[in-house]
LUMMI-381156 format. One line per 3 residues: number of its first residue (from 0); for each residue z, y, x of C-alpha. Coordinates in nm, 2 decimals, padded with zeros to 4 digits, always signed. Example, Ala and Ser with C-alpha at 12.3 -4.5 7.8 and 13.67 -1.06 7.14 Angstrom:
! LUMMI-381156
0	+00.78:-00.45:+01.23  +00.71:-00.11:+01.37
This chain:
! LUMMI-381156
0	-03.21:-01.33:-00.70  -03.12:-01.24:-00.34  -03.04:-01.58:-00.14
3	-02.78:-01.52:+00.14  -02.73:-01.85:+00.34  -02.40:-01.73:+00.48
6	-02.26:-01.69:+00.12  -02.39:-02.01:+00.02  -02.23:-02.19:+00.33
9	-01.89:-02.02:+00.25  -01.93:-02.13:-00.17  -02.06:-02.47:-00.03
12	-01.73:-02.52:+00.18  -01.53:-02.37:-00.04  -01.60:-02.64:-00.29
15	-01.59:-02.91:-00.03  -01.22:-02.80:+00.04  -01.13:-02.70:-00.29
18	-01.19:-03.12:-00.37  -01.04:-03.20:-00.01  -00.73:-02.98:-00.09
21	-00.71:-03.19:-00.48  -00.74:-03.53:-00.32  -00.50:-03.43:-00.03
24	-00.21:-03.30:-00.34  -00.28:-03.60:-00.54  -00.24:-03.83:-00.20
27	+00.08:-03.65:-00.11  +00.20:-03.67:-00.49  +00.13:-04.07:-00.46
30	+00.32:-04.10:-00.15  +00.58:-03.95:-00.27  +00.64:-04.18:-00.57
33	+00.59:-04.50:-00.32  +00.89:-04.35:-00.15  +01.11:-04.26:-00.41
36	+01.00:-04.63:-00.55  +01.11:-04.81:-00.24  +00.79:-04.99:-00.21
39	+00.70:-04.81:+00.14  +00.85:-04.93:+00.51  +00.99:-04.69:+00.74
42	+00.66:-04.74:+00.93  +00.44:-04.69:+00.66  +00.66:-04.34:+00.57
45	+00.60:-04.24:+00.92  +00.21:-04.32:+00.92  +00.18:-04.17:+00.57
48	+00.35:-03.80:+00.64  +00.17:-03.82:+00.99  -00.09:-03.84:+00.84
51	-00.09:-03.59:+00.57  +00.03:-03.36:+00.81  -00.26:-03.35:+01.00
54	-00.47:-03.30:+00.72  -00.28:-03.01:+00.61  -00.32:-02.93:+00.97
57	-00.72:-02.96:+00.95  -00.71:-02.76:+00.62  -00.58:-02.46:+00.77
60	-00.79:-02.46:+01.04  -01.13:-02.53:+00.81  -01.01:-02.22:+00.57
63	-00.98:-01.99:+00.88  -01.29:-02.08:+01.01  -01.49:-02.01:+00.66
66	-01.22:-01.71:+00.58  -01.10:-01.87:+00.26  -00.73:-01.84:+00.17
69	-00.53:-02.11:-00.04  -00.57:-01.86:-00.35  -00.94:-01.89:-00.32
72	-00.92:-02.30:-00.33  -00.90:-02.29:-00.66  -01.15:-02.34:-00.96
75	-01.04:-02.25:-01.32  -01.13:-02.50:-01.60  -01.12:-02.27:-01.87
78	-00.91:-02.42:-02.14  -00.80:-02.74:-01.90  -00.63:-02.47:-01.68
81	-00.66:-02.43:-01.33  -00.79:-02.73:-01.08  -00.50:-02.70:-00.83
């Protein structure tokens, strides 16, 4: 087995932002029903969608600094489908 730390740096982050980039979707997913419930203030719209957008923000730059593409966050479940 040939052991190349710079391939396992770019698996090991690409698995970190594979379960960033879930929880960020599922975060964006709850807001979004908060919203469309009513049960958010304007305030707490604006700190929630400042918020996400700098995350997606961070995302982008993370991925171009370990060369992955949104394609490549991905991990198929076999049966269950794909992750995101």
């Amino acid at each position: 087995i040939e052991a190349n730390p710079e391939n396992a740096e770019k698996g090991l982050a690409k698995l970190v932002l594979t379960l960033i980039e879930l929880i960020r979707k599922l975060m964006e997913k709850q807001a979004m029903r908060r919203v469309e419930a009513g049960s958010l203030t304007d305030e707490e719209i604006e700190r929630v969608g400042e918020t996400l957008m700098k995350l997606e923000n961070k995302m982008k730059e993370l991925k171009e600094i370990f060369g992955l593409k949104d394609e490549e966050l991905n991990i198929n479940l076999g049966p269950l489908g794909d992750l995101i």
